[in-house]
Gaussian input, Z-matrix of N, CA and C with variables (Angstrom, degrees):
# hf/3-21g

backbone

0 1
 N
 C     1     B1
 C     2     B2     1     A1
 N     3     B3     2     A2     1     D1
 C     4     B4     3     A3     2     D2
 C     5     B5     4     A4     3     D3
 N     6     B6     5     A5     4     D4
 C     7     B7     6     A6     5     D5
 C     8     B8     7     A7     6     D6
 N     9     B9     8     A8     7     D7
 C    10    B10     9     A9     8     D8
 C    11    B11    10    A10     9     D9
 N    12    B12    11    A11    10    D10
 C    13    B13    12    A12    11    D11
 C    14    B14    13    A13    12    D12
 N    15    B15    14    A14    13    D13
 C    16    B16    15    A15    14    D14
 C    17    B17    16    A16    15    D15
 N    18    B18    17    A17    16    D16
 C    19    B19    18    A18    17    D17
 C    20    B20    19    A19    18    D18
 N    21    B21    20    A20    19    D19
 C    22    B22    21    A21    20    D20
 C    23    B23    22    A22    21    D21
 N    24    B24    23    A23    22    D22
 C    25    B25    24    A24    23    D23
 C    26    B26    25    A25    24    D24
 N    27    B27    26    A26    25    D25
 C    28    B28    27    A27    26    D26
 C    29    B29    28    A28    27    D27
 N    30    B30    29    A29    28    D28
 C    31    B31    30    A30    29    D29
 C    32    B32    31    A31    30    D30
 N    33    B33    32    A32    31    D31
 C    34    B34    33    A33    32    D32
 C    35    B35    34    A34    33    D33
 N    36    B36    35    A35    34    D34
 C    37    B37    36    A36    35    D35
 C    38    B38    37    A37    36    D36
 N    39    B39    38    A38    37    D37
 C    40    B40    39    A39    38    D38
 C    41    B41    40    A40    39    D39
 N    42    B42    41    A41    40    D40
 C    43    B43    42    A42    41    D41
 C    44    B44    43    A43    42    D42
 N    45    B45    44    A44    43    D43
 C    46    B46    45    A45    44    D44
 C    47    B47    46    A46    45    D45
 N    48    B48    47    A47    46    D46
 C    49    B49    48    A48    47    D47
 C    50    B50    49    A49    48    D48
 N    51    B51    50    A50    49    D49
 C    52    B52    51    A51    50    D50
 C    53    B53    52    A52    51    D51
 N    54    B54    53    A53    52    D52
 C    55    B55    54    A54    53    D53
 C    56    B56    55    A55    54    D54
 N    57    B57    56    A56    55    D55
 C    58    B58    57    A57    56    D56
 C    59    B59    58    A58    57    D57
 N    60    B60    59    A59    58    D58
 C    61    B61    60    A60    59    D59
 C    62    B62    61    A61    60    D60
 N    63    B63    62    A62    61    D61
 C    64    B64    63    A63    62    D62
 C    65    B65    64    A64    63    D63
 N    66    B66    65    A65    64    D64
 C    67    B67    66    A66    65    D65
 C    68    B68    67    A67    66    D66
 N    69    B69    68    A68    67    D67
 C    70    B70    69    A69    68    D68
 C    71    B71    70    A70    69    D69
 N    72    B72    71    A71    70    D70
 C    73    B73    72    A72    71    D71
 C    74    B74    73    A73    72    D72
 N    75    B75    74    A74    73    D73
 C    76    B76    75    A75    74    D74
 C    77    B77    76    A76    75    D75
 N    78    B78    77    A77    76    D76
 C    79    B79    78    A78    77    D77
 C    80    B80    79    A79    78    D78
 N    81    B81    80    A80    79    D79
 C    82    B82    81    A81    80    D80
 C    83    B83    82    A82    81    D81
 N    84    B84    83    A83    82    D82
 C    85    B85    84    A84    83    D83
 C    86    B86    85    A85    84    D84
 N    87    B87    86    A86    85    D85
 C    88    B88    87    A87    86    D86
 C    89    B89    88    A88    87    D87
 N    90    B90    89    A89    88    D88
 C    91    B91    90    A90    89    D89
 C    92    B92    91    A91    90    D90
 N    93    B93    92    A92    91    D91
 C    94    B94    93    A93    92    D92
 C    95    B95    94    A94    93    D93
 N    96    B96    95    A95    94    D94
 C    97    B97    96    A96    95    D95
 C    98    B98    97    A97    96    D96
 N    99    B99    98    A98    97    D97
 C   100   B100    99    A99    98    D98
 C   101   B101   100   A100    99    D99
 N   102   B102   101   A101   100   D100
 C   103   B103   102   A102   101   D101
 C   104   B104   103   A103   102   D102
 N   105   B105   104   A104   103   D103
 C   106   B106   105   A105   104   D104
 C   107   B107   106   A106   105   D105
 N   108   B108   107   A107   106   D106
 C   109   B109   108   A108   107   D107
 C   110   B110   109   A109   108   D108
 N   111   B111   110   A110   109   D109
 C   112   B112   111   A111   110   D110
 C   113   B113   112   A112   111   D111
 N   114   B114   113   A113   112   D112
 C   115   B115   114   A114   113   D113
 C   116   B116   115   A115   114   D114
 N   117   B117   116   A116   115   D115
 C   118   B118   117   A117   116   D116
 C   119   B119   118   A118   117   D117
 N   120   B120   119   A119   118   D118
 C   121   B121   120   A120   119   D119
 C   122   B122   121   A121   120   D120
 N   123   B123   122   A122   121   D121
 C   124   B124   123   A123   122   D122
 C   125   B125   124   A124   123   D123
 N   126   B126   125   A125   124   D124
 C   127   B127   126   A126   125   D125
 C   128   B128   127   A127   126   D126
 N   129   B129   128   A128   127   D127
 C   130   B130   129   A129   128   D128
 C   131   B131   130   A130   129   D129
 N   132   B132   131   A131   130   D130
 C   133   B133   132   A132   131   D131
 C   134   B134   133   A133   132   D132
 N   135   B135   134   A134   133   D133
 C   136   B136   135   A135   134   D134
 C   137   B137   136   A136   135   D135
 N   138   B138   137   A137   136   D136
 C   139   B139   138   A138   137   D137
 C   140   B140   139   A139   138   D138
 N   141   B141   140   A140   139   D139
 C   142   B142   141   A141   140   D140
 C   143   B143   142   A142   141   D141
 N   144   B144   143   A143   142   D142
 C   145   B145   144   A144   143   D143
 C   146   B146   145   A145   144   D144
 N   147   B147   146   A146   145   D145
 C   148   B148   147   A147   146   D146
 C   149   B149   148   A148   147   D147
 N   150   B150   149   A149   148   D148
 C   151   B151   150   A150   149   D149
 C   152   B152   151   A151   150   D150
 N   153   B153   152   A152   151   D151
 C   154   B154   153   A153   152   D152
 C   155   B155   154   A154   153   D153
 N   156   B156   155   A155   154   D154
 C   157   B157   156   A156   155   D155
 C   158   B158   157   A157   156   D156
 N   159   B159   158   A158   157   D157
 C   160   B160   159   A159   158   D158
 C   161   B161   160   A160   159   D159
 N   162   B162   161   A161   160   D160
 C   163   B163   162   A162   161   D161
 C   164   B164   163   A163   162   D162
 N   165   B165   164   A164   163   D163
 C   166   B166   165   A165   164   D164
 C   167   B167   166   A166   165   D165
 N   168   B168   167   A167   166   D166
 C   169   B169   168   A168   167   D167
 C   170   B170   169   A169   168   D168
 N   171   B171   170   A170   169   D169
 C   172   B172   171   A171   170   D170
 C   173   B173   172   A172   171   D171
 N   174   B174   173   A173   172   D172
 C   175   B175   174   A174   173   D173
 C   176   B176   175   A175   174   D174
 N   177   B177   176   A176   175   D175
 C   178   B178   177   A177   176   D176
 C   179   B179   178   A178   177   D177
 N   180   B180   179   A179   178   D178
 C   181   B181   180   A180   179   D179
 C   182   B182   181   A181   180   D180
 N   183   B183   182   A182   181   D181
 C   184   B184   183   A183   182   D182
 C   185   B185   184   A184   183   D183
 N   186   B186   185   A185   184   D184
 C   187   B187   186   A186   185   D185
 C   188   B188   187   A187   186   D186
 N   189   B189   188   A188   187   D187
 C   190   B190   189   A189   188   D188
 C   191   B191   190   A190   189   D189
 N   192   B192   191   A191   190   D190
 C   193   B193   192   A192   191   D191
 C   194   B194   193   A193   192   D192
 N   195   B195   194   A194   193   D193
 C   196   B196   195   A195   194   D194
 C   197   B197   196   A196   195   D195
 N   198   B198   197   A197   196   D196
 C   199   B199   198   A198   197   D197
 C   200   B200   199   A199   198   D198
 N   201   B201   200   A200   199   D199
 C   202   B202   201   A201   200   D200
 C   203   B203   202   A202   201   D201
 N   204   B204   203   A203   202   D202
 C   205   B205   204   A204   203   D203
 C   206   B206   205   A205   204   D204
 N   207   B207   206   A206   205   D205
 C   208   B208   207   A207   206   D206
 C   209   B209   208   A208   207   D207
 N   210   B210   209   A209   208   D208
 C   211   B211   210   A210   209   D209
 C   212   B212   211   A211   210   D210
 N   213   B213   212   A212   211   D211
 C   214   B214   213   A213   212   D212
 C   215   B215   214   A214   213   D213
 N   216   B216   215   A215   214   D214
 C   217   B217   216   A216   215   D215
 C   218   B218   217   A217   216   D216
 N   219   B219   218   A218   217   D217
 C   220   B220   219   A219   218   D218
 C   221   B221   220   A220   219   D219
 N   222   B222   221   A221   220   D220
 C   223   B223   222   A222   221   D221
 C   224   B224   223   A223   222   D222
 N   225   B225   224   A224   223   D223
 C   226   B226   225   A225   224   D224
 C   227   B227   226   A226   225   D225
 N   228   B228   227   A227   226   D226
 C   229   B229   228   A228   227   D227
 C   230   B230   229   A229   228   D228
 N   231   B231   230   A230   229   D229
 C   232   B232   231   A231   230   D230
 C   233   B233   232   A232   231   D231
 N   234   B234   233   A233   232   D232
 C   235   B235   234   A234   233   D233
 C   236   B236   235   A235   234   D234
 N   237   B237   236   A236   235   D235
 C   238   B238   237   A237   236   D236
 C   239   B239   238   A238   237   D237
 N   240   B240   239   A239   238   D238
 C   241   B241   240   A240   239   D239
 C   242   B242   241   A241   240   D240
 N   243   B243   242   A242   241   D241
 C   244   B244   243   A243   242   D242
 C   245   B245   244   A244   243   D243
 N   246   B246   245   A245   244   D244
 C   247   B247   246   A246   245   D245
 C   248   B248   247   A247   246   D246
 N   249   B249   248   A248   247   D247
 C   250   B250   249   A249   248   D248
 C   251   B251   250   A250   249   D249
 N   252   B252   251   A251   250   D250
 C   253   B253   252   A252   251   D251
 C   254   B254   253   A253   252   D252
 N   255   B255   254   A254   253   D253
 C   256   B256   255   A255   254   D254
 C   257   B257   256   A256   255   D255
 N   258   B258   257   A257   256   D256
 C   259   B259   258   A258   257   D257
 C   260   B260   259   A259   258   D258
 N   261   B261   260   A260   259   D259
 C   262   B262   261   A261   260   D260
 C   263   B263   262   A262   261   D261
 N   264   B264   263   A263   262   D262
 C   265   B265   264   A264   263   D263
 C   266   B266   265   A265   264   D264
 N   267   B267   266   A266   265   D265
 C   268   B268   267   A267   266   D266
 C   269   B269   268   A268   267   D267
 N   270   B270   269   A269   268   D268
 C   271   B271   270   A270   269   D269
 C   272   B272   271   A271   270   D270

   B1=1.4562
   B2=1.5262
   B3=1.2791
   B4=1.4997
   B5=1.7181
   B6=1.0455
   B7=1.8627
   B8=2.0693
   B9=1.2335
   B10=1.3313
   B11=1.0103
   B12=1.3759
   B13=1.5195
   B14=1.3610
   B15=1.8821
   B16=1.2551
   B17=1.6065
   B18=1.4353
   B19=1.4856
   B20=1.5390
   B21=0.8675
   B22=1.5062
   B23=1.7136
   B24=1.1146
   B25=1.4432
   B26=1.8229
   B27=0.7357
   B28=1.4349
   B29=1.0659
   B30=1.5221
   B31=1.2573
   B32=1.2414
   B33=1.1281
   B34=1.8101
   B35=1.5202
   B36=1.6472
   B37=1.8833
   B38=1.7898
   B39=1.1817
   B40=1.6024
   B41=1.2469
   B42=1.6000
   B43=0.9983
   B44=1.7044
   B45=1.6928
   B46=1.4068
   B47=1.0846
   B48=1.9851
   B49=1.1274
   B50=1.9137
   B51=1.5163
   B52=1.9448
   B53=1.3693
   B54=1.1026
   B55=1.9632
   B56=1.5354
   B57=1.4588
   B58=1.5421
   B59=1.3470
   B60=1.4097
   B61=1.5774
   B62=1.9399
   B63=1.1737
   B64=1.8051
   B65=1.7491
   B66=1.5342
   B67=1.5262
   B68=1.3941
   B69=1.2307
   B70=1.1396
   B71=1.2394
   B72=1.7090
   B73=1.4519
   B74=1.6910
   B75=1.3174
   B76=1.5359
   B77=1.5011
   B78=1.5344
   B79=1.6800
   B80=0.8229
   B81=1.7169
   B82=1.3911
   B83=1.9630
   B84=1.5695
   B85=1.7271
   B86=1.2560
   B87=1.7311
   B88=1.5462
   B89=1.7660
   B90=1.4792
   B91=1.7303
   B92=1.5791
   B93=1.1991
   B94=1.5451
   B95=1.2354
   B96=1.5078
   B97=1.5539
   B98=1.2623
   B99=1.3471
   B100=1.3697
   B101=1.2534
   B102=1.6354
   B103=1.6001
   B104=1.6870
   B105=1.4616
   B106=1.4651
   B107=1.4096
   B108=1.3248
   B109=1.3373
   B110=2.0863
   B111=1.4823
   B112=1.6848
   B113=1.4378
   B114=1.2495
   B115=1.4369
   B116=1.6699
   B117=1.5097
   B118=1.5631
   B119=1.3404
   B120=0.8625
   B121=1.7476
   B122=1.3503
   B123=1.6661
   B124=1.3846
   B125=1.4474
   B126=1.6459
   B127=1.5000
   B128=1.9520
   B129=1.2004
   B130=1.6888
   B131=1.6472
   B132=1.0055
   B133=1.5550
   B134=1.2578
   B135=1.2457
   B136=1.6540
   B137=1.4400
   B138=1.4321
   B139=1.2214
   B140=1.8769
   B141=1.2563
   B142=0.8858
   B143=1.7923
   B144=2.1182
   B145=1.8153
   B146=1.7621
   B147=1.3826
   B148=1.6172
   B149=1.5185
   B150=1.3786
   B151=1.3614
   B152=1.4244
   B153=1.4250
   B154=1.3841
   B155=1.3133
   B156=1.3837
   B157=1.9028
   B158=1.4608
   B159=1.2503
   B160=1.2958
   B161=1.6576
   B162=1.1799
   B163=2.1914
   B164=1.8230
   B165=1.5271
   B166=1.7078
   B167=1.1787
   B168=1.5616
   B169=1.1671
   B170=1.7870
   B171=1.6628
   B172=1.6798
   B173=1.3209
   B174=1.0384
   B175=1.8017
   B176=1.6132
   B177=0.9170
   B178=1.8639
   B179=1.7195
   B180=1.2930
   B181=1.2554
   B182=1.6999
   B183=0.8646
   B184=1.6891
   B185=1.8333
   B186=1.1559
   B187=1.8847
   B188=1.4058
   B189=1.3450
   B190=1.7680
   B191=1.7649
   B192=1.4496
   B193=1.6230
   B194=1.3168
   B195=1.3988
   B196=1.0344
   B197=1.8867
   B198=1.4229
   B199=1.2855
   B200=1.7855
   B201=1.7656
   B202=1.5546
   B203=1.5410
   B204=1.2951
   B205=1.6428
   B206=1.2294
   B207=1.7790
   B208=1.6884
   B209=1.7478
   B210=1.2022
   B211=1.6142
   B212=1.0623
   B213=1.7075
   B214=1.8145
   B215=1.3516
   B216=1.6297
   B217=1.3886
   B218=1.7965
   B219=1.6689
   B220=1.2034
   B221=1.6319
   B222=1.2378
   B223=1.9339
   B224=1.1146
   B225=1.5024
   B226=1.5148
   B227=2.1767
   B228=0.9321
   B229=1.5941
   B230=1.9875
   B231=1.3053
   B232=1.1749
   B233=1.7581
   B234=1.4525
   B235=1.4485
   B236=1.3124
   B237=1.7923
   B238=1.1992
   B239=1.3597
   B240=1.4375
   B241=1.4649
   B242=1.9623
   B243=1.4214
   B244=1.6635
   B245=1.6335
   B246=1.3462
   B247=2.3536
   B248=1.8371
   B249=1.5177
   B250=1.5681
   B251=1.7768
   B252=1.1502
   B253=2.0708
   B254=0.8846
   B255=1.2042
   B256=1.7510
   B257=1.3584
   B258=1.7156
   B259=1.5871
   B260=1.8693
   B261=1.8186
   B262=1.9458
   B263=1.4573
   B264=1.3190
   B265=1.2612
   B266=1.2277
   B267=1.2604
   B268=1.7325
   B269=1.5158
   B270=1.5606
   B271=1.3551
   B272=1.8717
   A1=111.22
   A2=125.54
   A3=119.35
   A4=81.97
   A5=118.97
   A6=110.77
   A7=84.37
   A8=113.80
   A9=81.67
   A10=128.60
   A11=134.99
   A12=128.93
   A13=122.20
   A14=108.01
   A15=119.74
   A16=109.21
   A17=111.42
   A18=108.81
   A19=120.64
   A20=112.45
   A21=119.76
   A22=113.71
   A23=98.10
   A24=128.08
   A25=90.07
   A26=120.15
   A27=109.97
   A28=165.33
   A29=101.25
   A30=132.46
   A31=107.88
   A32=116.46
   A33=133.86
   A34=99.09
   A35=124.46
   A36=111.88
   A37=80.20
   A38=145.68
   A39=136.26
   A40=100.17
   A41=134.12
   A42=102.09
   A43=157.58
   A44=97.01
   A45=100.87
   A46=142.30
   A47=102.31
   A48=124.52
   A49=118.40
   A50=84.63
   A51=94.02
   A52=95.44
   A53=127.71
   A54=128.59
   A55=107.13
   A56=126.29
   A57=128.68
   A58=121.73
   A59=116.24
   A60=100.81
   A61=97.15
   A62=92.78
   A63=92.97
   A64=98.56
   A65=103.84
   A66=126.09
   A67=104.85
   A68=157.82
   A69=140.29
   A70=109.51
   A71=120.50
   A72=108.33
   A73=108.88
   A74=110.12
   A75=157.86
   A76=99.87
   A77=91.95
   A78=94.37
   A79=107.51
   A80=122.49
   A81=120.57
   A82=117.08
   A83=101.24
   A84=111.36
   A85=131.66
   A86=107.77
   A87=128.38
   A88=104.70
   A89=112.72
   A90=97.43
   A91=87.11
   A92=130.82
   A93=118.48
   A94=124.18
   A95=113.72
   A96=100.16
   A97=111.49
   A98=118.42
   A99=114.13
   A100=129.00
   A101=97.11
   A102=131.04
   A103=96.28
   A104=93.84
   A105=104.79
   A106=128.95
   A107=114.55
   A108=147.96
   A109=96.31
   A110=96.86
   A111=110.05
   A112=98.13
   A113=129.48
   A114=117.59
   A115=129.24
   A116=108.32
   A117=121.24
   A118=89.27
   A119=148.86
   A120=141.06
   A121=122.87
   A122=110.61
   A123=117.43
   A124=129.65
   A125=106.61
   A126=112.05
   A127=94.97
   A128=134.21
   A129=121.45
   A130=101.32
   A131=138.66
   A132=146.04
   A133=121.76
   A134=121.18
   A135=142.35
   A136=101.83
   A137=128.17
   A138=137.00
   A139=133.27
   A140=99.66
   A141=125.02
   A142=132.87
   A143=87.82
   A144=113.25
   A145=82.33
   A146=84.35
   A147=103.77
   A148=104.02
   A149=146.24
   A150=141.46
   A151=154.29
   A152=99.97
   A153=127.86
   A154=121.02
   A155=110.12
   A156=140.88
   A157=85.15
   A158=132.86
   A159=117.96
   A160=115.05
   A161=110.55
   A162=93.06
   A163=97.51
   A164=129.49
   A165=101.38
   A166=112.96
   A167=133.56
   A168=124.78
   A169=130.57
   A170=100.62
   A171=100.06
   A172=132.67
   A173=102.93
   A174=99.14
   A175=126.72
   A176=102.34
   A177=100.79
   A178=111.85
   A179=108.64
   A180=112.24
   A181=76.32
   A182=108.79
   A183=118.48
   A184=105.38
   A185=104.42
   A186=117.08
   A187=101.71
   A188=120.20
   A189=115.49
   A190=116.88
   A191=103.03
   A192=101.40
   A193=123.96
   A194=120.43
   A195=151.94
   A196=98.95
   A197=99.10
   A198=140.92
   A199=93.82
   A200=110.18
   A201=122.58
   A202=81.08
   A203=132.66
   A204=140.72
   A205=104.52
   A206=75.13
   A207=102.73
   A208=114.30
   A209=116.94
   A210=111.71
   A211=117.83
   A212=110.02
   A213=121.62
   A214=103.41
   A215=120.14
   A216=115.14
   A217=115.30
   A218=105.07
   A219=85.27
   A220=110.01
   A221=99.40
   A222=98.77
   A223=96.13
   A224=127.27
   A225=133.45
   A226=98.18
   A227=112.03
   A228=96.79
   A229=80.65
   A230=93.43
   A231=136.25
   A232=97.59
   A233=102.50
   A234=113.36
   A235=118.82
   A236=112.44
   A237=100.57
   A238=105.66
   A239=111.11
   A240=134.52
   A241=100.97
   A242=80.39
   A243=101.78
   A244=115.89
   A245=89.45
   A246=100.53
   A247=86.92
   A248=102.67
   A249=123.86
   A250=84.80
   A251=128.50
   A252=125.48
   A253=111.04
   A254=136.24
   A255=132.19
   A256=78.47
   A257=86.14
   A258=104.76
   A259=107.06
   A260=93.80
   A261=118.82
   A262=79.87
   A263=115.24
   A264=138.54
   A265=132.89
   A266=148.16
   A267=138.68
   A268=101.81
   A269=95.17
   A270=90.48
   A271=126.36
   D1=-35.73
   D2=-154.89
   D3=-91.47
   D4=-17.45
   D5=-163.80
   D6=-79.73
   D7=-59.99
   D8=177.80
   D9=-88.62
   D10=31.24
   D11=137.92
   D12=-55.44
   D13=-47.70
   D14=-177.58
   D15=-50.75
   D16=-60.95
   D17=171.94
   D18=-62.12
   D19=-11.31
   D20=158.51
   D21=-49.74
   D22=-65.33
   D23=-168.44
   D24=-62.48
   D25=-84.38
   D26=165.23
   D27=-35.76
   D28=-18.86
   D29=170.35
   D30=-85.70
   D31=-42.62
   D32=-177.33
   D33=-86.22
   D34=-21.86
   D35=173.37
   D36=70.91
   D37=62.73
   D38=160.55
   D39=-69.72
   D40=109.37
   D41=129.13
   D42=-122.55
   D43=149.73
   D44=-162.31
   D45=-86.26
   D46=10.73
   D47=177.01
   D48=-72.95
   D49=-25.63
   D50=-170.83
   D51=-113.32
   D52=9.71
   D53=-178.13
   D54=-69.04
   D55=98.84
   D56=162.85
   D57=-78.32
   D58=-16.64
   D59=179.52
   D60=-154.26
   D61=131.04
   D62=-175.72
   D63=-92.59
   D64=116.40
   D65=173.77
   D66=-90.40
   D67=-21.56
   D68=-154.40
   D69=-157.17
   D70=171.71
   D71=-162.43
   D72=-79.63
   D73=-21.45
   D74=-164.39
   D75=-58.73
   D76=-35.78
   D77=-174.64
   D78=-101.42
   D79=-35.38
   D80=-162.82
   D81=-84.66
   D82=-19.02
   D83=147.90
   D84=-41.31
   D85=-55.61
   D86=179.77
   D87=-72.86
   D88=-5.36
   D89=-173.46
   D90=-111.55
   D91=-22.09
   D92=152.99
   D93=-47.71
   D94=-49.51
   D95=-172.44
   D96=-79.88
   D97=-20.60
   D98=174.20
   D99=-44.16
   D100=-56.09
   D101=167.64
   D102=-22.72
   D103=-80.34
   D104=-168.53
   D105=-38.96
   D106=-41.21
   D107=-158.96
   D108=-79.14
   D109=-56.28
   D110=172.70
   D111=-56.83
   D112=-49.23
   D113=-173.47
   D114=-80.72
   D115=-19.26
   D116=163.28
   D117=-75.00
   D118=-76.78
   D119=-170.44
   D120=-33.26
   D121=-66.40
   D122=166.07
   D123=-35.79
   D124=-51.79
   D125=-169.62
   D126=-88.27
   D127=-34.32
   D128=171.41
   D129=-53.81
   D130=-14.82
   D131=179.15
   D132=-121.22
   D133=9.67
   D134=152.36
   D135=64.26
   D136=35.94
   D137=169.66
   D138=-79.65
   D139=0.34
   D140=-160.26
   D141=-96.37
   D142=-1.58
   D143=-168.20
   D144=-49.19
   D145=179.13
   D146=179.89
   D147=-98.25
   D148=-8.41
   D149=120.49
   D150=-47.65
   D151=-14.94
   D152=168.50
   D153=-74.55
   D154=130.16
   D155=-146.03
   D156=-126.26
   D157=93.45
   D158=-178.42
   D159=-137.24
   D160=173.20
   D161=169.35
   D162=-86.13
   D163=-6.14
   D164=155.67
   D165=-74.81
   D166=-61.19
   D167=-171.31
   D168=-50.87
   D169=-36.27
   D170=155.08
   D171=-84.30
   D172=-13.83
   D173=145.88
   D174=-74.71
   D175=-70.20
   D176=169.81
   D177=-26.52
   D178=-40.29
   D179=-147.68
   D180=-80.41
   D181=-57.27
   D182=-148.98
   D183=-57.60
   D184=-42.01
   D185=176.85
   D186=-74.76
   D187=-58.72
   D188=166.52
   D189=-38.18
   D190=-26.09
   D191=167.45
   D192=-78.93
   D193=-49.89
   D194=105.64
   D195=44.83
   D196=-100.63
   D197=-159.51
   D198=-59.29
   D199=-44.73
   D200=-148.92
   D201=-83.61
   D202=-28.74
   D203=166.20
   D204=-15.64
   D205=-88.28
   D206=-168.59
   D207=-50.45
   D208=-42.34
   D209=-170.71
   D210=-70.53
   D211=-20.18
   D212=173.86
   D213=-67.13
   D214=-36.69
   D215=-160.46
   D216=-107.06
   D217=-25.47
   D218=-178.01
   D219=-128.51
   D220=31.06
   D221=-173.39
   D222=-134.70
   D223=142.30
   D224=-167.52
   D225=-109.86
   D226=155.28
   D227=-178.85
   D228=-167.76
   D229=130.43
   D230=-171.18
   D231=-65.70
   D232=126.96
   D233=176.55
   D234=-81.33
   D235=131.42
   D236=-174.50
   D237=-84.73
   D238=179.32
   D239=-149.12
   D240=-127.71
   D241=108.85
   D242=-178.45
   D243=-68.89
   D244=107.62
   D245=-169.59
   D246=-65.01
   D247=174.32
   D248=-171.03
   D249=-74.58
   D250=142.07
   D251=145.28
   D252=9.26
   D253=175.17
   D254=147.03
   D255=-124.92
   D256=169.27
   D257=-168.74
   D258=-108.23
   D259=12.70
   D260=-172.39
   D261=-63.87
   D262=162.69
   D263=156.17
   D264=-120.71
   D265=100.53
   D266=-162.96
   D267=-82.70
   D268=127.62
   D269=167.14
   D270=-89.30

């Protein structure tokens, strides 16, 4: 699946560098793999500390917004269903 997104992305020239709002599912596939792709990159180049101000981490961040857009606005996902208490206790 993600290989033909990639050719997706290519075939169509997406680009996801100037993309402000993801309209279609088309896009919102190609900003997954991207995702992914920024994050195999980042962490083989150890960019990835939890202090690091970087162009992976503001990218990731920015398409992960991106992405959290689109699923608020155009994907419906089924509410889960709240069980009785348990009577477990954590210690």
């Amino acid at each position: 699946m993600k290989n033909i997104i990639r050719l997706t992305v290519k075939k169509y020239n997406m680009d996801l560098k100037n993309i402000k709002k993801i309209e279609t599912e088309e896009q919102y596939e190609a900003i997954r793999v991207r995702i992914d792709d920024l994050i195999r990159e980042a962490t083989a180049k150890g960019m990835l500390e939890s202090d690091y101000d970087n162009e992976y981490t503001r990218e990731i961040g920015r398409l992960s917004y991106l992405g959290a857009l689109y699923e608020n606005e155009y994907m419906k996902f089924k509410h889960l269903k709240v069980r009785k208490k348990s009577s477990f206790e954590y210690a």
